[in-house]
N, C-alpha and C positions, 0 to 999 in steps of 0.2 A: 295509561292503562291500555289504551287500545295496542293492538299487535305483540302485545307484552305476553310471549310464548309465557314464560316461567310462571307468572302471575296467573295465565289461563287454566295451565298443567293444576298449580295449585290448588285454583279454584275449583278444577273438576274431580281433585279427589276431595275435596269438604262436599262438596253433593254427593259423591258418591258416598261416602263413610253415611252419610246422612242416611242416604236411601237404604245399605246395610243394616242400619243400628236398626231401622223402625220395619225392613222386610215383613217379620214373621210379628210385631206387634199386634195387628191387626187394623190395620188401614192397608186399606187398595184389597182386600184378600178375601171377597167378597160379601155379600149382605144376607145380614139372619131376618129372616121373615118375620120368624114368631114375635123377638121383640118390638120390630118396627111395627107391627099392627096390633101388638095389644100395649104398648107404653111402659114396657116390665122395664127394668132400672136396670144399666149394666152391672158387671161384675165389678168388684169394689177396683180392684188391680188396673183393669182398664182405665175407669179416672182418672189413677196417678201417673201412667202410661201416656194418658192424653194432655197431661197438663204438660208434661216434660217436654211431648210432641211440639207443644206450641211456644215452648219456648225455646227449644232448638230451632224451629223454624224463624223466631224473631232475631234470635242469635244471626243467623244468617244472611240478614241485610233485605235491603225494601223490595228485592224480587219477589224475599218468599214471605214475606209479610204481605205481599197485594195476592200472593198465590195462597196465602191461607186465608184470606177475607173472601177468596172465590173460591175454595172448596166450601167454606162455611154454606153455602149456598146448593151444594153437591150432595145431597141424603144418597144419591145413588153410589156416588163414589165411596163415602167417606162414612163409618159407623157413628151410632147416635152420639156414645161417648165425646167421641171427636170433632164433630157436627156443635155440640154445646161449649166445649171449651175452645173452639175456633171463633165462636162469637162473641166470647170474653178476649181475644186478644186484645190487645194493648199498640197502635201504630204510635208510639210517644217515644223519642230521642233524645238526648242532652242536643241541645241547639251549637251550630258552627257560627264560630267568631263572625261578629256583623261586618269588620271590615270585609271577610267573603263574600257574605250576603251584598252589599254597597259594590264591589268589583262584579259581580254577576250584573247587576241590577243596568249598572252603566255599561256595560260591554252588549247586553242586550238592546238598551232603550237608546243609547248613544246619547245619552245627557247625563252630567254630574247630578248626584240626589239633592245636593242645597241647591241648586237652581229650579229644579220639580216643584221640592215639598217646602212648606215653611218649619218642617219640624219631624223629626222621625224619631219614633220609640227603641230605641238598641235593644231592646227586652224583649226578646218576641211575646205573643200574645199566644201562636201554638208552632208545637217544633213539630213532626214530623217523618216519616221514613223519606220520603219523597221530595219535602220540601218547608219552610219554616214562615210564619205568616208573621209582621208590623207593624203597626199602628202608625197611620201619616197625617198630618194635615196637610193639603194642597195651599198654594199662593192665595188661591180665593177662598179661602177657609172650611174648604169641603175636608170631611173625615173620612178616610180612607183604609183598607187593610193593603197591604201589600204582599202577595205572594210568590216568593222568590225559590227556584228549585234549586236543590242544594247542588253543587259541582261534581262530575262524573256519573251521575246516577244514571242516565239515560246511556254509557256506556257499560256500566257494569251491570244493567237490565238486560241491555242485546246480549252480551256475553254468556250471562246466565240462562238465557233463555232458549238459544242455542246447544249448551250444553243438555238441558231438560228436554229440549225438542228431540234429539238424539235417541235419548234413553226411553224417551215416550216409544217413537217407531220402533227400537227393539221392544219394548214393552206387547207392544198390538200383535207382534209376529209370533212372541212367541209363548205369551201365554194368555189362559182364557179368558181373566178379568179385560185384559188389554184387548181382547177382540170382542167385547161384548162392548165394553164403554170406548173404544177409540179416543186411547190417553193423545194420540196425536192431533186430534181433531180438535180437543179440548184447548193444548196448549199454543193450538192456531188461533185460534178463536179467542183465548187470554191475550194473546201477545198483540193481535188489534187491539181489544180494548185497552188494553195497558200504554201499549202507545199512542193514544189518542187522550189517553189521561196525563200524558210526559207534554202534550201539545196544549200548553196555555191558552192559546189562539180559541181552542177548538171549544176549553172548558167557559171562556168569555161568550161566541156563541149560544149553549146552553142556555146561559145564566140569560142571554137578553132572549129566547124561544120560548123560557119556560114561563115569564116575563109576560110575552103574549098568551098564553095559553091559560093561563090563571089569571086572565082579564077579568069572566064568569066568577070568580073567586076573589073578592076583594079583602078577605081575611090572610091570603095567601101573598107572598110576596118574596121576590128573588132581586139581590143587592146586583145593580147593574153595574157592569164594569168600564173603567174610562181607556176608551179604544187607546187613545195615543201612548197609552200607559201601558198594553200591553205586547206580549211577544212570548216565542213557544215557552222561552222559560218563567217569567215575571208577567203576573194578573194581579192589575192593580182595579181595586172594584170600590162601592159605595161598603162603609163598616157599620157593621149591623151590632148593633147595642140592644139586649136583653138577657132576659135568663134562660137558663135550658129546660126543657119541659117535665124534668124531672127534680127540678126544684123550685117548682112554685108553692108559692106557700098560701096559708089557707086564708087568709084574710083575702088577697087577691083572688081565689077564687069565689069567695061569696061578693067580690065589685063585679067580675067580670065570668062571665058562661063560659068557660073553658069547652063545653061540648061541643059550641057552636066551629073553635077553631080543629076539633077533629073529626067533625062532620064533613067543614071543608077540606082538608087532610084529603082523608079516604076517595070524597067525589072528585076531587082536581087528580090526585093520580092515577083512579080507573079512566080519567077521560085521556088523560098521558099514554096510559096503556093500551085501552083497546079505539080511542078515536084518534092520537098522532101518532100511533105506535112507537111511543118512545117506552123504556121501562128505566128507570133510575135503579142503579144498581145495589144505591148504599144510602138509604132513607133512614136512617136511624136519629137516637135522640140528639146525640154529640151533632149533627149537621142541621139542627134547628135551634131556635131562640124564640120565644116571646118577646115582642116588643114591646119597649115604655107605650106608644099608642094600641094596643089591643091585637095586633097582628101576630103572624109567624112567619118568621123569616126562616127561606130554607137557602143554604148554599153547599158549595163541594158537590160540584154537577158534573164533575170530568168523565167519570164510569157511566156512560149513558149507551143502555143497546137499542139496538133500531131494528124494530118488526117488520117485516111483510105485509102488506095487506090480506094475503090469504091467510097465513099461519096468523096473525092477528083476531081474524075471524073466527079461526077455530080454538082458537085462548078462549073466547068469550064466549062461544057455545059451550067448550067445556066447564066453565065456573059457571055458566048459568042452572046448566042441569043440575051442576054442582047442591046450588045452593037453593033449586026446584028440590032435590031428592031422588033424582032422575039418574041411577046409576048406570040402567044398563047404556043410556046416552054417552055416562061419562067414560064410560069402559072404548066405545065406540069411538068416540073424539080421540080419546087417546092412541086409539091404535091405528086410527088414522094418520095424527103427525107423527108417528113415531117411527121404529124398523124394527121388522119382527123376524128375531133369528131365528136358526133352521129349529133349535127346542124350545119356540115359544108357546107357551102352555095357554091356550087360549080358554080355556073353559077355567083354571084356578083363576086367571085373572079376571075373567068378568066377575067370577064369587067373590075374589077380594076385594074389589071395586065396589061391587055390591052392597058388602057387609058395611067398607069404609062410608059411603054416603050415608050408608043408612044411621049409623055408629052418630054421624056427625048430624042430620036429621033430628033424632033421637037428645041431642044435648045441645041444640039451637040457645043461642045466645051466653054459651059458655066459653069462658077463657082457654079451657080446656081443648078443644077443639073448634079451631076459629077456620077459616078460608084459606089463613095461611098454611098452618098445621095439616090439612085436608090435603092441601096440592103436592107438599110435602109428601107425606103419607104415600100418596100416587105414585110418585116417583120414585119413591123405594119398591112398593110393590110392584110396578113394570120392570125392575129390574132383577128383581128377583124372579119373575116370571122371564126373562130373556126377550123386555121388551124395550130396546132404546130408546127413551125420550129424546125430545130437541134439548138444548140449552135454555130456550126462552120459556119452558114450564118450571124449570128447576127456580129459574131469575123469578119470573111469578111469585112463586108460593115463599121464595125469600124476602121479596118487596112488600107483598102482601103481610108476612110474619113481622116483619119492620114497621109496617104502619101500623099495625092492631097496636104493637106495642105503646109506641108514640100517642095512639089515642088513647090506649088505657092510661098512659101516663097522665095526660090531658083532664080526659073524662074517667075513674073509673068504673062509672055504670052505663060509657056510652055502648050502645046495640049495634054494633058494630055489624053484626049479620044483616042484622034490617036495613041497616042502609047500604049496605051491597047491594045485596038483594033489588032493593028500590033503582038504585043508580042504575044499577045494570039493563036491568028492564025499558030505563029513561033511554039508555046506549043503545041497545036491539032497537027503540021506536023511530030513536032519529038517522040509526040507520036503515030503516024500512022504508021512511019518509024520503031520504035521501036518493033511495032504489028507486023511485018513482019523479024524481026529477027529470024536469027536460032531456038534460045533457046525457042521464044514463040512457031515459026511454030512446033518445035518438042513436043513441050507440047498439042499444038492442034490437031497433029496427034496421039500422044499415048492415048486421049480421042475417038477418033475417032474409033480409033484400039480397045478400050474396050467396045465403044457401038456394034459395028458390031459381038464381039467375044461373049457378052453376051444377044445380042437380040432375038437368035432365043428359046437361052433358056429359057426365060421368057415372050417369047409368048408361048410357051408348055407349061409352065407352067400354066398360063392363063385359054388356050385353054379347059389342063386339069380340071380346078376347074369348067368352066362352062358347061363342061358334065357329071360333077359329081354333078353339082347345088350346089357348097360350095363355090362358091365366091359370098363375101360378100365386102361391101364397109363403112368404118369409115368414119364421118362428125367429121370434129377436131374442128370445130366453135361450137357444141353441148356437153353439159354437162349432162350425163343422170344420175348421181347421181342427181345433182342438179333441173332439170327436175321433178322429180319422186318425189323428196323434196316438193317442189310447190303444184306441185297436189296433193299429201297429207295432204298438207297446209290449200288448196282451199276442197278438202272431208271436213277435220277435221270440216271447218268453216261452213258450207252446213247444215253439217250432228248436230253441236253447234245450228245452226238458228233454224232449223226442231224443234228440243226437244224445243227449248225457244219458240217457237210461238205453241206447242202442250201443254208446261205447263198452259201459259197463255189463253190459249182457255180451257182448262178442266176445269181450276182453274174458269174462266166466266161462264160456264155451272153448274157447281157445286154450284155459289153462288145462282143461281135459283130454286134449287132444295130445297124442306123445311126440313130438317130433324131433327130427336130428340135428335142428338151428339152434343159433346161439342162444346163451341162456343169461341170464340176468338175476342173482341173489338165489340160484335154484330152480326158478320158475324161466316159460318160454319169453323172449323178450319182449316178442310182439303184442303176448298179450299182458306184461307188466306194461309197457308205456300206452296202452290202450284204455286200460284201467288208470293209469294217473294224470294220463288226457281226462277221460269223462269223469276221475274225482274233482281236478282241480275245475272244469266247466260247473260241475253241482254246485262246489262251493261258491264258485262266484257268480253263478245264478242265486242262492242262498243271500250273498252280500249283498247284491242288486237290491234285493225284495226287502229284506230289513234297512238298507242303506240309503232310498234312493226313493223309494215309494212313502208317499206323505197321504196324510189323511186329506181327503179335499176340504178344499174352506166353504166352512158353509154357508148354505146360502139367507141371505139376506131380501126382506121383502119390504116395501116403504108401502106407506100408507099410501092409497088412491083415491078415498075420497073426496 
């Protein structure tokens, strides 16, 4: 596959036929306000439009099935219609012959599978876009899943992704959806996380971080994986036996408190969130199990994005306000991490923002509008006011919409508001607690100690240049090459009009005049080719101005707080 011109060429007219069929459908073609904030129902046509969408895109192969499980997460990108039948896709394949699977497995781990396992399942247990999962036992009788990625994927991923990368940068240059959202930035940003999801190695880390981290959580539990077993293709882990949270049945629940396990739920991945800053990208029900002992097992850790500590910080102020009622805060947060194009409507957005907390306020402890739906909500609204979100709000209110789920599945009358709300407030304490440690007080004193050691020197400094009159001051927003460009631009074109409207006027005066020199169609000559000098200068002053002058790009402002 690799270097395979013919196969590539191919390849890029099926995305391209792709991207035609759905142009003018309405995906990528920007976002209606009214229904994203008041809940109205698309048009019926759209539905059938979207269902089709996603299944062209499965058609497609596992690039664009991992690329519609991350739009799914994208309200800014992608209409509601689209948004809902992208979280009904389907990642499920007819499985490849296991002799494959057995040839990967050894070419990776460099051992025959009857010498590993005392027994492997040929039947997969789940097949996959990516990769096909089977039941093993080990020599010392441990039960095992084996996960083996199917051949060529990780080439016919780069391939594809290259091709899209492409079409994104035309995309951003030259039209407006593309420079509001930076479809190129996006499909950077996907093609990390995608290939860290293709790295085995990286999803067995995960699985033993997440491990520690829901230590606090003894309801919560992640199947550890056996190192010697794994490699970027083949993650061989502990096999998790239960049922899926949406089919528990009701006797079990009246033995065992199911609220209790999405109580846990919710608190272990806000502590994910805003204390390791990890966000798990795809929390849904299919990636949990109830266990025969009272647990939940969670696995499929490979889509994991990793926060900042600053933009972490400012996640959790903003759901805090969130879920205080505090909108003009949330308005403010957000436009803090975000970028605010040259038509960003600052005053509709804080009313929107407003209205939305208040909305969600107003219906506290409804399904209806949960934390997830709310972050959601936001991100549409910024974008419709021409205000960029990060990636990691969108990921948010997706993770967040995932787990509500999972725990209404669980509990459903658990108060899922309330215990955000609670947690979070626990999160702000221990990080205030934290502020006040040793290690930070010593770090904010030895800042301290440098401003006071080097202030008086660089007020003399100062002092000095403005009694010498040699201080001067840089504007870093000003481009004075560029600047200087322009107005030379504007001379050149000035100074172009001048001569073209002095040809043209000689060349008029001239035809008045009677004289006994050659003559040209009737007329004196000198003043025929004076006048088709200064027409043809007009004209291509004319072509210049239309041909050549672009509107400027506008400008762009990032949050500073």
């Amino acid at each position: 596959m690799n270097g395979n011109t013919p196969v590539s060429i191919a390849r890029s007219a099926q995305i391209i036929a792709f991207l035609l069929k759905y142009r003018g459908a309405g995906v990528f073609t920007g976002i209606d306000l009214d229904s994203a904030t008041t809940g109205m129902e698309p048009p019926e046509h759209v539905e059938v439009d979207a269902e089709q969408f996603v299944d062209d895109l499965e058609a497609l192969g596992p690039t664009f099935i991992k690329i519609g499980q991350a739009l799914s997460t994208r309200p800014d990108m992608v209409p509601p219609a689209y948004i809902t039948a992208l979280q009904r896709m389907q990642d499920e394949v007819s499985p490849v012959p296991f002799e494959i699977v057995r040839a990967v497995f050894e070419t990776e781990i460099g051992a025959r599978m009857n010498k590993v396992f005392d027994s492997v399942d040929e039947v997969p247990i789940g097949s996959a876009s990516l990769a096909q999962v089977h039941r093993a036992v080990l020599r010392d009788g441990r039960e095992v899943a084996v996960k083996v990625q199917r051949p060529f994927v990780a080439e016919q991923v780069r391939m594809d992704l290259d091709t899209i990368a492409s079409f994104a940068g035309k995309a951003d240059r030259i039209t407006d959806i593309g420079r509001r959202l930076r479809f190129a930035d996006w499909v950077h940003e996907f093609r990390k996380t995608l290939f860290a999801e293709l790295d085995y190695r990286v999803e067995a880390e995960n699985l033993e971080r997440f491990s520690e981290h829901f230590q606090d959580y003894p309801e919560l539990f992640c199947p550890q994986p056996v190192r010697d077993l794994c490699s970027t293709r083949v993650l061989t882990m502990d096999l998790v036996r239960g049922v899926k949270v949406t089919a528990i049945s009701g006797v079990r629940r009246t033995e065992q408190d199911m609220g209790l396990l999405g109580k846990a739920l919710m608190k272990g991945y806000l502590d994910q969130m805003f204390v390791h800053g990890e966000i798990h990208a795809d929390p849904h029900a299919g990636n949990m199990l109830v266990t025969d002992d009272g647990r939940l097992g969670l696995f499929d850790l490979g889509m994991i994005a990793h926060v900042p500590p600053k933009q972490r910080e400012r996640l959790l102020k903003l759901l805090f306000g969130a879920v205080d009622g505090r909108g003009e805060e949330v308005a403010a947060e957000a436009i803090a991490m975000g970028t605010r194009l040259e038509d960003f409507e600052h005053e509709r957005f804080q009313r929107e923002i407003g209205q939305l907390v208040a909305r969600y306020a107003a219906h506290a402890g409804s399904q209806s509008m949960s934390e997830g739906r709310l972050v959601i909500e936001l991100v549409r609204i910024s974008t419709a006011c021409n205000l960029r979100t990060p990636p990691e709000l969108s990921l948010l209110g997706k993770t967040l919409l995932n787990l509500e789920q999972v725990a209404f599945a669980l509990e459903p009358h658990l108060d899922v508001k309330k215990i955000t709300e609670d947690h979070i407030q626990h999160v702000m304490r221990e990080r205030m607690r934290q502020s006040f440690s040793p290690a930070n007080i010593a770090g904010e004193v030895l800042e301290v100690q440098s401003l006071l050691r080097e202030s008086p020197r660089k007020i003399s400094d100062i002092l000095s240049l403005l009694a010498e009159n040699r201080l001067t001051v840089q504007l870093g927003g000003l481009d004075d090459s560029q600047l200087m460009e322009n107005l030379q631009k504007i001379a050149n074109r000035i100074t172009a009009g001048v001569i073209t409207a002095a040809l043209i006027l000689a060349s008029a005066m001239l035809m008045r005049v009677d004289t006994a020199g050659a003559r040209l169609f009737g007329y004196p000559a000198l003043a025929l080719v004076l006048f088709l000098i200064g027409t043809v200068l007009g004209l291509l002053l004319i072509w210049s101005a239309f041909r050549r002058d672009h509107r400027a790009r506008p400008k762009e402002e990032r949050g500073t707080r």
